[in-house]
N, C-alpha and C positions, 0 to 999 in steps of 0.2 A: 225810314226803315233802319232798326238797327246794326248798326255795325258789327261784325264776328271780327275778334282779334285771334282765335284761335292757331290761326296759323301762322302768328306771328311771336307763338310762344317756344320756347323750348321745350316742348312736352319730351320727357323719356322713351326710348327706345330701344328697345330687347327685342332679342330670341331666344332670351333664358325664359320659357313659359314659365308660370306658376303652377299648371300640374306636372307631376313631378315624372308620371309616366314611367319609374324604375324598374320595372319587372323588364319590360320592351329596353328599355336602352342598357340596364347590364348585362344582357347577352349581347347586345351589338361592342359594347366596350370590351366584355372580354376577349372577344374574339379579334377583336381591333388588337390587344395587348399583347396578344398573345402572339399572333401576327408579325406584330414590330418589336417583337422579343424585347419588351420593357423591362424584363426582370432582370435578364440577361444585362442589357445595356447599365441597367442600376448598377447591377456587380460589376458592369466594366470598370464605370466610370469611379467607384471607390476602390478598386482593386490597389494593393500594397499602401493604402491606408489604414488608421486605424481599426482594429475588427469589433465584430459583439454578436458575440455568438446564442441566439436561442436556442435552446438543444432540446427537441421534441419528443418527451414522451410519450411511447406507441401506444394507443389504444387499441383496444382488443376488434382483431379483424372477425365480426361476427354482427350483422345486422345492420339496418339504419342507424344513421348518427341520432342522438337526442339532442337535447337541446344544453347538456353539460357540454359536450362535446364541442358545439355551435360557441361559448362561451369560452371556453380554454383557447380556440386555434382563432376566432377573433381577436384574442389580448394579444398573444403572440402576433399574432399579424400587422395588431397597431402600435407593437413597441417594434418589428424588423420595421416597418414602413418610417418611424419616426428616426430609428438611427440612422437608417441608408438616407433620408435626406438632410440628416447632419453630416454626414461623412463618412462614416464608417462600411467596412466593407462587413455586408452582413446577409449571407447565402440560411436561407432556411432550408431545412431536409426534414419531410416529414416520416413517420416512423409508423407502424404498424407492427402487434405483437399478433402471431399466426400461430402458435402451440397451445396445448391445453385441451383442458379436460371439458369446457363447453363445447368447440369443433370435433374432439374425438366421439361425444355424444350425440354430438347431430348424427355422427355419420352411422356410430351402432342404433339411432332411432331409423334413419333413412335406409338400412339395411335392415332391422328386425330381427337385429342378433345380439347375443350378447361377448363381453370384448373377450372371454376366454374361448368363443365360438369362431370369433373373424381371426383370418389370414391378415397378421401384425403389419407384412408389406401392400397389402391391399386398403388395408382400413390407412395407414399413413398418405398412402396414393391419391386415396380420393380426400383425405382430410388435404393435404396439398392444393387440388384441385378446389375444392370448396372456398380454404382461406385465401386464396389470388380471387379469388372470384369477388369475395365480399371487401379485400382490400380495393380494385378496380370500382365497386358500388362504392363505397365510400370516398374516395378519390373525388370520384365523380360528384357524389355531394358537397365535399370541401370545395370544388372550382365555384361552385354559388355563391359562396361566403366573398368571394372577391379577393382572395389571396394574392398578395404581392407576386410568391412563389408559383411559379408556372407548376411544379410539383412532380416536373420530369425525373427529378434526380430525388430518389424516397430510398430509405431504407426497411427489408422487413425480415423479420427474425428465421423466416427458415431459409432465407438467401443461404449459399452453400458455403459465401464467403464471412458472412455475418457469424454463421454455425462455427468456421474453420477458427474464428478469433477469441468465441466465447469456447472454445477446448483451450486455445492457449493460456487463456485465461485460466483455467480450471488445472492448468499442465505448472502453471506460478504457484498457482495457490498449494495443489499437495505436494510438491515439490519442496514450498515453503514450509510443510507441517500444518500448514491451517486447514487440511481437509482430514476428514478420517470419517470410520466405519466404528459405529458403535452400536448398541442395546442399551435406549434409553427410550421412555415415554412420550410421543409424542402425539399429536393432534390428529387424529385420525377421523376421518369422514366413510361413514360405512355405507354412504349413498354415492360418494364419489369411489368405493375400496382403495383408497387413497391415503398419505399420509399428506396434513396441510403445513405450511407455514404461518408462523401467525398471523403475515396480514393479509391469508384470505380466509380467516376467522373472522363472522359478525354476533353481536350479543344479541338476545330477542329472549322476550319471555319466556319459561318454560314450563309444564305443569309435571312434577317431580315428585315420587311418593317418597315420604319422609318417615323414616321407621326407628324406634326404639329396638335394640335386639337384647334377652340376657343370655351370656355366655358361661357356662359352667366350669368354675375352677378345678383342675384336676392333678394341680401341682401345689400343696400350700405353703404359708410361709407361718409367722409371729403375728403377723393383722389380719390376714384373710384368710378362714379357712376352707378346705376341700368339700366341694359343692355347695360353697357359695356362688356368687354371680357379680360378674363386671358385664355392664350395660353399654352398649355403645349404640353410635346414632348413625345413619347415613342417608343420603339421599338418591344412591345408588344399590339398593340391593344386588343388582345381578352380580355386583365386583366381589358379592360374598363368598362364590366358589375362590374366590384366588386368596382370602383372608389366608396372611399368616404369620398377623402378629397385632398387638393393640399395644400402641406410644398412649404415655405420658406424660406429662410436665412433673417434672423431679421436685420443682419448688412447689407448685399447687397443693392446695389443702384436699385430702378426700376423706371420704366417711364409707362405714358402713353403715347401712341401712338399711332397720327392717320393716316391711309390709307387706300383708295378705300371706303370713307366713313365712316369707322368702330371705335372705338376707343379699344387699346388691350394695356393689360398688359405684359408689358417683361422685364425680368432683362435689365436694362441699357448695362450692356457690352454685351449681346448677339445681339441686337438689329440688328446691319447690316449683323449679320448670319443670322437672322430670314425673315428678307426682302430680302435677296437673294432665301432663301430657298422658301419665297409665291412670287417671283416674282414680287414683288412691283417697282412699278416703281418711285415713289417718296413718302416720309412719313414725317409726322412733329413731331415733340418731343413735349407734352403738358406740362409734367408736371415731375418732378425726387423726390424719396421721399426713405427713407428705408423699408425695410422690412417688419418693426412692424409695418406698419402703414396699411399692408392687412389686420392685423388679425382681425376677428370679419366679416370678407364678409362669404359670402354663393354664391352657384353658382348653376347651372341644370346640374344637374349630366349627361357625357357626352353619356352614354344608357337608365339606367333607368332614364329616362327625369321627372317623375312626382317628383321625390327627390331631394333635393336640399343637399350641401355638405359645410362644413367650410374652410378656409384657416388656416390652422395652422404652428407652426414653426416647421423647419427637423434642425437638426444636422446633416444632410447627406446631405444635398444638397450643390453643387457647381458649379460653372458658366463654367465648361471646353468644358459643350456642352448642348442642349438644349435652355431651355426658362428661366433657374432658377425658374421655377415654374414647381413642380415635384410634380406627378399621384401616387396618395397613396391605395393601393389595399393590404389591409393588411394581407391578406392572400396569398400573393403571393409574399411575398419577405419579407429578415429580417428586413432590415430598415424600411418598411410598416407595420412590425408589431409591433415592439418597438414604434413606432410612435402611431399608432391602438389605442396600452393599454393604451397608458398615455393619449391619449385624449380622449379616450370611442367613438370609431371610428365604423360604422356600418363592423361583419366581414362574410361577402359572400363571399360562396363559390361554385364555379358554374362549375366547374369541376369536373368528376370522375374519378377513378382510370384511366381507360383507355384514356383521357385524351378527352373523349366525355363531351358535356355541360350538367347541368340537367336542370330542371325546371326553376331555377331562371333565366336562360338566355332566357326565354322566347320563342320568336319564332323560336330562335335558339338552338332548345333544341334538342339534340343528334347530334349534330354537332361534329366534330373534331376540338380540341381548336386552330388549326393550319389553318385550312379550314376555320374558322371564320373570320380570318385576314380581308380577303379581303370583306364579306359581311357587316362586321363590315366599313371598309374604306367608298362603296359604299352609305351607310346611310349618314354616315359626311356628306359624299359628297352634299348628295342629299338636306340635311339641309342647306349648305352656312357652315359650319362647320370646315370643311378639307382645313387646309390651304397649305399642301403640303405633298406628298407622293415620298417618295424615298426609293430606295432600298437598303440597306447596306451590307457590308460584314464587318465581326467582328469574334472575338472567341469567342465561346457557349461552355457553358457544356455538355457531351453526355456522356449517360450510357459505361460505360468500355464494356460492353457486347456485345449490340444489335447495338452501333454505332450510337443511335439516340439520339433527342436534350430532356433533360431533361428541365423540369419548377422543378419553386419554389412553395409547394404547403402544406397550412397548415391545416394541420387533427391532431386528437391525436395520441402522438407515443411514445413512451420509449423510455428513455436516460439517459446515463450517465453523471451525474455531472463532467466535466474536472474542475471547476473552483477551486471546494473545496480541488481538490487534487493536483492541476497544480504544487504550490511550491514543495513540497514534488519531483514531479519529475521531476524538473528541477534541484535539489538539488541533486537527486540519477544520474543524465548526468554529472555535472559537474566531477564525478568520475569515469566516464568512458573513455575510449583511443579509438582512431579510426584512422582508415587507408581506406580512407584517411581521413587528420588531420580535414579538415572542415564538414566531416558529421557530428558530436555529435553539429555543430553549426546550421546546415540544421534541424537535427533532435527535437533540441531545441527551434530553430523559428517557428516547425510546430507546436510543444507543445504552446510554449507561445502565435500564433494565431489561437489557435484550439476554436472553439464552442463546446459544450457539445456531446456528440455523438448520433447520433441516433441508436440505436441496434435494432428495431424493423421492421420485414419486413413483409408487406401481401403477405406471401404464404406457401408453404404446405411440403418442403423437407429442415430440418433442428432441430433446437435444439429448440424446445415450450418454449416462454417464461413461467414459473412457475408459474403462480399470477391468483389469482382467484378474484372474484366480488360478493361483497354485495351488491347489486343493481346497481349502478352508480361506489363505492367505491370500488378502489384496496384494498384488505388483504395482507400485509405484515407480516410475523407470521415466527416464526422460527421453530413452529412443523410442519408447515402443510409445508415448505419446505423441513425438513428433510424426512416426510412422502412420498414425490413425489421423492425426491433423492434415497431414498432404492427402491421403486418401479421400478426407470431408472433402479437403478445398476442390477437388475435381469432381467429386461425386456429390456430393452434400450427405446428410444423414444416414441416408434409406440405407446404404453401404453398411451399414452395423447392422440391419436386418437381412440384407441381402449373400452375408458371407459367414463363411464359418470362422471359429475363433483364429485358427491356423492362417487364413489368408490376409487376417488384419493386423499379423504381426509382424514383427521383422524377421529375418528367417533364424535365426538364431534361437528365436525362440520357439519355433515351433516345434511340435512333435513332443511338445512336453507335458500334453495333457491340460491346456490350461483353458479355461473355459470365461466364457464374455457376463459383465454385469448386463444384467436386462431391465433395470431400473431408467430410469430419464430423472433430468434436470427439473427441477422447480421452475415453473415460468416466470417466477419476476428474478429468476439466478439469468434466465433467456433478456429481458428488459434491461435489468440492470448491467448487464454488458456492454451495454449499449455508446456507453462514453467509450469504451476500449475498440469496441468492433465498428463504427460507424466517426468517417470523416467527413463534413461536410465542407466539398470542393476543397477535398485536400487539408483543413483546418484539425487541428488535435485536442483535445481534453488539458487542459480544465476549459471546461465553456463558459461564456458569463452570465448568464443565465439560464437557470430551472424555475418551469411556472407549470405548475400541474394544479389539481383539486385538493382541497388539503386533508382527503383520505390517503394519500399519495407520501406523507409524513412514515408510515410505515407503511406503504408499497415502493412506489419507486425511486423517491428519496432515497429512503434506509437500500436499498440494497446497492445503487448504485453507488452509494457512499462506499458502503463496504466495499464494493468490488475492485471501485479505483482504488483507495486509499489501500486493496491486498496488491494491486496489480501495479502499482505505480507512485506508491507512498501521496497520493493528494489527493486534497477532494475533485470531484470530476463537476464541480459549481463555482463561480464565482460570486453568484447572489442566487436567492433562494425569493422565492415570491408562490405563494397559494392565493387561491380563490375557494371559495367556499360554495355549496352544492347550490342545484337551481332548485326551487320550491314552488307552486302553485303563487299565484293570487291572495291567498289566506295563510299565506306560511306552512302548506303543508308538504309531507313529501310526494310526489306523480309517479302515481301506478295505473298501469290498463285497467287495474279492476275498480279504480274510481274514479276514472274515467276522466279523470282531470291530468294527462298528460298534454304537454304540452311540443308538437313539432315544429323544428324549425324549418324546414322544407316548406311546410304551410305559411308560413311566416314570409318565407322569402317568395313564394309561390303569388303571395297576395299585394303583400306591400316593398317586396324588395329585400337586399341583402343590406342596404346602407339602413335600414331602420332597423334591423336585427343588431348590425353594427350598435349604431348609436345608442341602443336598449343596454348593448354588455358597454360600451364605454360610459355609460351613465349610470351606470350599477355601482353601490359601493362593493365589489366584488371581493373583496379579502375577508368578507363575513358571507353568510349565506344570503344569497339574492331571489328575487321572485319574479317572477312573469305569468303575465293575464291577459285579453283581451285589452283591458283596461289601462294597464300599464305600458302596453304598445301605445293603446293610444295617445298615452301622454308624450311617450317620446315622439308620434307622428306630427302633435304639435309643437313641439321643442325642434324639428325639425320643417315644417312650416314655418313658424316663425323667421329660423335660418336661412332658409330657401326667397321668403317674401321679399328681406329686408336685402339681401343678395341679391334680387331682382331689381327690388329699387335704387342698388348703389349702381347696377351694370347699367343699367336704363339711361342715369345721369351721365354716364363718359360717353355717349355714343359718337362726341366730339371733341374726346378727350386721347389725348397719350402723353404718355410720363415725360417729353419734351416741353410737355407745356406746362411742369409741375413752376409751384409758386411759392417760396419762405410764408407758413401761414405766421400772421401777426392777429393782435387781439384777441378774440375767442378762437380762432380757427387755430392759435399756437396753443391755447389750454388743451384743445382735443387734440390736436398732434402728440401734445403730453401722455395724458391721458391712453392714447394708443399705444404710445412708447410700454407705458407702466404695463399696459395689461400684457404687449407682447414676453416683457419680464415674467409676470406671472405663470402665460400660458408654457413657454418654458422649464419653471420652474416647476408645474406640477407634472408633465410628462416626465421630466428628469426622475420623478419620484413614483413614478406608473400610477399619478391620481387623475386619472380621467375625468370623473365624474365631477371633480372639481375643476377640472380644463372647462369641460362642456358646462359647470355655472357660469365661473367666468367668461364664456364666450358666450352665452346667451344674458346673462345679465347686462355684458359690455351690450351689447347688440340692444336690446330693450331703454338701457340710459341714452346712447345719445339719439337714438330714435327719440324720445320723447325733447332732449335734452339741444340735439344740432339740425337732426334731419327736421322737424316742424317749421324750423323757423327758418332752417337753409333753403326749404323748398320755393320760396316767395325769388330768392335772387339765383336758384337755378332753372326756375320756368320764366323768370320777366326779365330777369336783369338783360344787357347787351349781352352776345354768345361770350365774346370774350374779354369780360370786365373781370378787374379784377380780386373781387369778393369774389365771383359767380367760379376761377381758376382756383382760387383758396380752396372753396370749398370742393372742387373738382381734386386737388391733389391728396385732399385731406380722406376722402372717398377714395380716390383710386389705392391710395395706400394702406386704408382700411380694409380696404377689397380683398387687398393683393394677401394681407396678413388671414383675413376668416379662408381663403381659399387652404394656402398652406396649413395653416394651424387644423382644418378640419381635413384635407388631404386624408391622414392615418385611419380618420375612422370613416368617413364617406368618400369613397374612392368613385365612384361613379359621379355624385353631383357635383365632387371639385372639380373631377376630367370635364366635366361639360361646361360649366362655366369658366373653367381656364381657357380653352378651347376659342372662348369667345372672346377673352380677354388678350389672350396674348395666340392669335392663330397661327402665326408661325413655328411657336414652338410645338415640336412632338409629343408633351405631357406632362402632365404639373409631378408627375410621380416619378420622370426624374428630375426634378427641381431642389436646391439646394433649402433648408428649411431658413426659416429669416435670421438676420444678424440683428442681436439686441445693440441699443443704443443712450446714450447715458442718456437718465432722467433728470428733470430741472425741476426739483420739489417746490423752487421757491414759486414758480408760476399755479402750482395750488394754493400755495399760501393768500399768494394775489386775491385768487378769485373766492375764496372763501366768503367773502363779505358780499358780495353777487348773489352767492347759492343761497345765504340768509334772506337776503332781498326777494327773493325765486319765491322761496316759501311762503312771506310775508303775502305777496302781490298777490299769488295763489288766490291763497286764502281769502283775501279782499274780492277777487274776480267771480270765488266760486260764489259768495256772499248776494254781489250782485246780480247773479244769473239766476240765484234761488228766490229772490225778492221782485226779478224781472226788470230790475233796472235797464241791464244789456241785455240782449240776447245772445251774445257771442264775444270772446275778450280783444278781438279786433275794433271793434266799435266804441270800447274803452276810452278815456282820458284818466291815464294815472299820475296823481302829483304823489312824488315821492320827498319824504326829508331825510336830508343827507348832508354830514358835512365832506363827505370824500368825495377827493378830487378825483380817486380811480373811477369812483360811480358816475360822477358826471362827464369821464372824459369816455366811457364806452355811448355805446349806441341803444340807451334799454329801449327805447320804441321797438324795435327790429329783433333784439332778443327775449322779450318779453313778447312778443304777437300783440302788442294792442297798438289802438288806432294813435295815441299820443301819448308822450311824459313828458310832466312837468315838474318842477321841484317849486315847493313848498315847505311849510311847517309841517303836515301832518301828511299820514297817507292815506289817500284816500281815492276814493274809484266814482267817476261820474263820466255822464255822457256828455256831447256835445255835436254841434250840427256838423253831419259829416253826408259824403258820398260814397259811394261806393265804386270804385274805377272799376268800368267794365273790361278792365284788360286781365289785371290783377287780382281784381274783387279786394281789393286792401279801400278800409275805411280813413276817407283823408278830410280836410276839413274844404268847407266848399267853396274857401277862398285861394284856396290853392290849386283848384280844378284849370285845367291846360283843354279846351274844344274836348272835355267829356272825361280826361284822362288824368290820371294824375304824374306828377313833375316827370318822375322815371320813366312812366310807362310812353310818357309825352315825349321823350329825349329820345327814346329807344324808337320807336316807330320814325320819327322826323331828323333821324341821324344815323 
C-alpha cells in the first residue's frame, strides 16, 4: 500500500479565507472601531506632535452623494490615514455647505409658491430643517466609505457659530474698505432672479439670433451725411431698448457704402462679410476714413426712435466679427458700462429680476427678454431696418443650477474689492506647492483675471448681509457689527428676519429711521469662510492641505484664498492638490438621462467600500478618471491578486513569530533588499499623493517574487524540517514582507488590513493605530551581485520552455540543466533549487536534457534514482527519520 506523507508536511494554515466577504465584515469592523474609539486613540497618541492638516471642503447638503463625492473624501481619507501613522497629529472635520438657491427651491417647489408669496422666516425654517436632514443622509453615506474620522465632530455652514465668524469676517473686510455697494453689470440668472458669481457660471451651447441693424444719422458731420446709416451687429436684440450709444475704434479703417440705394457705415475690413450677410448683390465703396472722424454724429436710437444717441470711442471694439460698430447698452455688459461712465451715456434698464421687461420697454412691457427677440427683429423689419437675421450657435453662460442662459444685468450689488488686495495674494500663491504642478499657475491666472466679486444675492435662505441704511447711505460701523455678530452667535441668522431694524442695533442708533439690507451672502462668500470659521480640534489656518475637484480652481480655492488672505493676510493652504471629474466607462460625462450614472452606494452595496477605495487609489486622479463595471473589475482583480498572495504569506508563519526571525544570506538577502528598495519607493510615492503608482509598485512587487521567491520557496517551506534554517530565512523574509503589504495597504483598504493584522499580531488593538514602517538603508551592491543570475533566469527559461514545446520534459523539474559558466558566484549558489529543475551541471554549453529520475512521493521533486533513501529522497529521508 502506498504510503501518504501528507501529514508529515508543513502544509499552510489560515483563517484569512480567500473570499473576501467585505460588505458582511465592514459593518462588523466599523462598528468594532468605532466602539474602541480608534480615531480618537489615533489623535491621542500623536497629540503635540507634528500636525497636517486636511481642511474639508463642504459639499453641498442636497441629495445622495455620487460618485465625485465617493472619490474626493476617499483621497482625503488615504492621505489623514497615511500621516496619522507617520506621526503626525491629524484630526479630520468634515464640512457641509447648507445655504442656497437649490435648498430654497426645494422648499418654494415642496410648498407650491413662489418666493415673493412665502413667509421669508417660514421658508428659512424649513430650508434649516431640510439641509440637517440631507447633511445626516449624507453623513451616513460617508461612514461606508470607511473613514478614519468617526465624523462626530463636522462643521456646517448655518451653525450659528460658523454664521457668527463669517459676519466677522465680512465686519474686517468693510471695515478694511475692500467691501462696497455699487451699480455695475453683473451675472444675472433670471431663472435663479439672482445675481451670480462667476463660478457658478457654466458655458453650453447656445442658439442666438444674430442681427444686422441700420441706424439712421441724425447728427452729421465732413464724412457722413444726415440720413445715412451706421450698421451695427448683435446677438442680443432685446438690449436694443437700452441702446445709447455705438463705440468705435478711432484707428480702424471705415467706409461709406453704397447699396440697393442706401449709403451705410462699416468698418472697411468687414465689408464683404457684411454684404454677404444683406445679400447685396453689388456695392460701391464711396468714401475710407478712420475712426475719429465718426465721432460727434448722433443717430435714432434703434427702439426708442424719438432719442437720438452719439458715436463714441470703445477700447473694446474689434473687427473679428460684426460691423466694427458696436451697440452700447450699458447696463448690460461690462465694456457698455465702463464705456456708459466715461461718456455720461443714458443707463436703462428694462429688465427685471425675472427677466420680464418693465415699463421702459414700452409696449413690450412684461415680456420675456428672450421672447422679445423675435418682436424686437419683426419691427426692424417692418422699418427697412433689418438688414439680415441669422441664427447662430455659440457658448453662452448658464446658471450652474437651473441650466439656463444667464444675461449681463446692472443693478446695485455688493462686492468685494479683488483689486486692492490681488498682489498680496498672488504673493501668498507664489509659496504654495501643488500637485499637480500647474494648478497654483490656473489658480493665479484666475486671480490675476478676476473682477471684484459680487457677494450679494436677492433671496431668502443664507447669511444677511450686516449693513444697515440711512436713507440712501450704507452704515459701516464697527459697533453696530459687533452688536449684530453677538446677537448671530446666540440666535443664528433667522434673528435678521425675525426683528425689526431698531432691535438689531445698538441703542444709540435707534430711532433714526434706518432700515436693514435684505440681500444674503453668496454661498461660496458662506464656504470660503470656512478656514476663518471652523477649527479642527482646536487647530487654526493656514492648513496643509486643500484637495477638492479641479472645478473648485474657481469655487472654493479662489474664494477661500481671497477671504483669508482679506481676513488674516495668508493663504488659508499649505499645498494645493485637485482631482479631476469622474466620467463613465467611455470618457463621458454621467447624467440620469443616459443613464450611465454611476453609484457608489452600489458599489459598496455589492463589492464593498475597500474596492471603491482601491478603484480612487489606483485612478490617475489629478486628470479626469473613469469608472465601469469593467474597470471595478479590474481593480477586484488587482485586489484578489493582494488578497491571495496575503493569504499565502499568513498560511506560511502559522509557526512563525518575529523571535524566530533569521539574518537572510544568499538569495533570501537579495529579497530582503529588494523589500528594502520597494519599501523606499512605496514611501516615496504617498509622500507625493501618487497612489496609483504605490498600488503598481505593490502589485508588481507582489507578482515578482511570487513568480521570482515564493515558487521555489515553496519546496523548503512544505518539506524542509519545521525549523531548518533555509525553511526560517524564508519565514522572516515573509513575515516581514507581510508586515510591510499590511501597512503600506492599511490607508487605502482599511477593512482587509484590520483583518489580516488581527491574525498577525492578535494582541494588538489595530494595525490603524500602527506606526507606518521605518525605511532602511539599501545595499545596491547586492543587485549588482545578482545581476548575472537574472541573465542566467532568462537564458534557462528559454531553454526549458523550448523543451516542453518539443516534449522533451514535461515539467522543468524533471530537467538536467548543464550550464557554462566561468563565475564562481554562479557556481557557488544553489541553481538546482532556484531554478526548479531536477539537476545542474556545468559544462561547455547550455543546454537542457533529461535523465532517469524519480519522483519522491513526499516532495514530488525529481531526483536521480541513485540517490533514492527506501522511496524518498535525501531531505525528505532526513526529515521523516530525524
Amino acid at each position: 500500500m502506498k504510503k501518504d506523507y501528507k501529514d508529515t508536511l508543513n502544509m499552510p494554515q489560515t483563517n484569512f479565507s480567500m473570499k473576501a466577504g467585505l460588505v458582511e465584515k465592514e459593518t462588523k469592523y466599523r462598528q468594532e472601531w468605532l466602539d474602541n474609539e480608534i480615531y480618537k486613540k489615533a489623535l491621542e497618541k500623536n497629540k503635540g506632535k507634528e500636525k497636517f492638516i486636511v481642511h474639508d471642503g463642504p459639499p453641498y447638503a442636497n441629495g445622495d452623494l455620487h460618485i465625485g463625492h465617493a472619490l474626493n473624501k476617499i483621497l482625503k481619507d488615504i492621505i489623514v490615514r497615511y500621516k496619522t501613522m507617520n506621526g503626525f497629529y491629524s484630526p479630520f472635520t468634515p464640512g457641509w455647505d447648507t445655504h442656497g438657491l437649490p435648498i430654497e427651491n426645494k422648499m418654494l417647489e415642496t410648498m407650491n409658491k413662489k418666493a415673493e408669496d412665502f413667509d421669508p422666516l417660514i421658508l428659512r425654517k424649513e430650508a434649516e430643517k431640510y439641509a440637517l436632514s440631507q447633511v445626516a443622509r449624507q453623513q451616513e453615506q460617508f461612514k461606508t466609505l470607511n473613514l478614519l474620522s468617526d465624523l462626530e465632530e463636522k462643521y456646517v455652514t448655518l451653525d450659528k457659530n460658523f454664521e457668527a465668524n463669517q459676519l466677522r469676517l465680512f465686519k474686517k473686510m468693510a471695515l478694511d474698505g475692500l467691501i462696497y455697494k455699487g451699480l455695475k453689470p453683473v451675472y444675472w440668472s433670471p431663472s435663479s432672479h439672482s445675481a451670480l458669481a462667476e463660478a457658478e457660471v457654466e458655458y453650453a451651447d447656445h442658439r442666438s439670433p444674430a442681427i444686422f441693424v441700420a441706424l439712421d444719422v441724425i447728427k452729421e458731420n465732413k464724412k457722413v451725411k444726415k440720413g445715412e446709416k451706421l450698421v451695427i451687429w448683435t446677438t442680443t436684440p432685446w438690449t436694443l431698448i437700452a441702446n445709447s450709444g455705438i463705440a468705435v475704434g478711432l484707428s480702424f479703417d471705415y467706409s461709406t457704402v453704397k447699396a440697393n440705394g442706401e449709403v451705410y457705415v462699416i468698418a472697411t475690413q468687414l465689408i464683404d462679410k457684411v454684404a454677404e450677410f444683406a445679400k447685396w448683390d453689388e456695392f460701391e465703396v464711396l468714401d475710407t476714413f478712420r475712426g475719429k472722424e465718426l465721432l460727434g454724429l448722433e443717430y435714432q436710437r434703434p427702439v426708442k426712435k424719438e432719442l437720438s444717441a452719439p458715436v463714441i470711442e470703445g477700447h473694446h471694439v474689434t473687427l473679428e466679427a460684426g460691423t466694427g460698430l458696436v451697440h452700447i447698452a450699458p447696463l448690460f455688459g461690462e465694456d457698455d458700462f465702463i464705456i456708459g461712465k466715461k461718456f455720461k451715456l443714458d443707463m436703462i434698464m428694462h429688465v427685471e429680476g425675472d427677466g420680464a421687461f418693465n415699463s421702459e420697454a414700452g409696449e413690450l412691457e412684461g415680456m420675456f427678454y428672450e421672447d422679445a427677440n423675435k418682436n424686437i427683429g419683426m419691427a426692424l423689419d417692418a422699418e427697412g431696418r433689418l438688414l439680415s437675421l441669422k441664427f447662430m450657435k455659440h457658448s453662452y453662460p448658464h446658471d450652474w443650477r437651473t441650466h439656463k442662459p444667464v444675461i449681463y444685468r446692472g443693478v446695485p450689488q455688493w462686492f468685494v474689492s479683488i483689486s486692492k488686495i490681488k498682489p498680496q495674494i498672488l504673493g501668498e500663491l507664489s509659496k504654495i506647492k501643488s500637485y499637480p504642478e500647474w494648478g497654483i499657475s490656473r489658480l493665479s491666472q484666475m486671480i490675476q483675471n478676476r473682477d471684484d466679486w459680487t457677494i450679494s444675492r436677492q433671496r431668502t435662505w443664507g447669511v444677511p448681509i450686516p449693513v444697515f441704511y440711512n436713507g440712501e447711505k450704507p452704515v459701516i460701523d464697527a459697533e453696530i457689527f459687533d452688536f449684530v455678530i453677538e446677537m448671530v452667535e446666540k440666535n443664528g441668522t433667522n434673528v435678521w428676519w425675525e426683528k425689526e431694524a431698531d432691535e438689531l442695533l445698538p441703542e444709540k442708533f435707534r430711532g433714526l429711521g434706518y432700515t436693514k439690507e435684505m440681500d444674503i451672502m453668496d454661498v461660496w462668500f458662506d464656504s470660503g469662510s470656512s478656514s476663518i470659521a471652523v477649527k479642527p480640534q482646536g487647530e487654526e489656518a493656514p492648513f496643509d492641505l486643500y484637495l477638492e475637484g479641479s472645478d473648485q480652481y474657481r469655487g472654493w480655492f479662489n474664494s477661500s484664498l481671497i477671504n483669508s488672505v482679506a481676513y488674516r493676510g495668508i493663504s488659508p493652504f499649505k499645498q494645493l492638490l485637485s482631482h479631476g471629474f469622474v466620467l463613465d466607462g467611455k470618457g463621458n460625462k454621467m447624467s440620469k438621462s443616459k443613464g450611465n450614472v454611476v453609484s457608489p452606494q452600489e458599489i459598496v452595496g455589492k463589492n464593498g467600500a475597500d474596492i471603491l477605495r482601491l478603484w480612487a487609489a489606483n485612478s490617475e486622479f489629478t486628470s479626469d478618471v473613469t469608472i465601469s463595471a469593467d474597470i471595478i473589475k479590474q481593480n477586484i482583480d488587482i485586489y484578489r491578486n493582494f488578497r491571495t498572495k496575503m493569504r499565502f504569506m499568513h498560511g506560511n508563519l502559522f509557526d512563525f513569530d518575529e523571535s524566530m526571525s533569521i539574518e537572510p544570506t544568499g538569495f533570501h538577502a537579495y529579497i530582503a533588499e529588494l523589500h528594502k528598495k520597494v519599501k523606499v519607493q512605496i514611501k516615496e510615492t504617498y509622500d507625493g499623493f501618487e497612489f496609483n503608482k504605490m498600488i503598481k509598485i505593490v502589485n508588481n512587487f507582489i507578482i515578482k517574487i511570487s513568480s521570482l521567491y515564493f515558487e521555489f520557496a515553496k519546496d523548503s517551506l512544505y518539506a524542509d524540517r519545521k525549523n531548518s534554517r533555509e525553511r526560517r530565512m524564508i519565514q522572516t523574509n515573509i513575515y516581514n514582507i507581510l508586515n510591510t503589504l499590511v501597512i503600506a495597504l492599511a490607508p487605502i483598504l482599511p477593512t482587509t488590513t484590520e483583518e489580516i493584522h488581527k491574525l498577525l499580531f492578535p494582541k494588538e488593538e489595530s494595525v490603524h493605530l500602527r506606526d507606518f514602517f521605518k525605511l532602511e538603508k539599501v545595499d545596491e551592491k547586492v543587485f549588482a551581485k545578482w545581476d548575472e543570475y537574472f541573465k542566467l533566469v532568462d537564458d534557462v527559461n528559454k531553454k526549458l520552455e523550448e523543451s516542453v514545446k518539443s516534449g522533451l520534459i514535461k515539467r522543468r523539474n524533471e530537467a538536467k540543466v548543464t550550464i557554462s559558466t566561468e563565475s564562481n558566484f554562479l557556481k557557488s549558489i544553489d541553481l538546482q533549487k532556484l531554478l526548479i529543475v531536477g539537476e545542474v551541471v556545468f559544462g561547455d554549453e547550455l543546454k537542457v536534457e533529461t535523465f532517469e529520475t524519480i519522483k519522491c512521493p513526499r516532495c514530488w521533486n525529481h531526483i536521480s534514482i541513485n540517490d533514492i533513501k527506501e522511496e524518498l529522497c535525501p531531505r525528505c529521508f532526513d526529515v521523516i527519520n530525524n
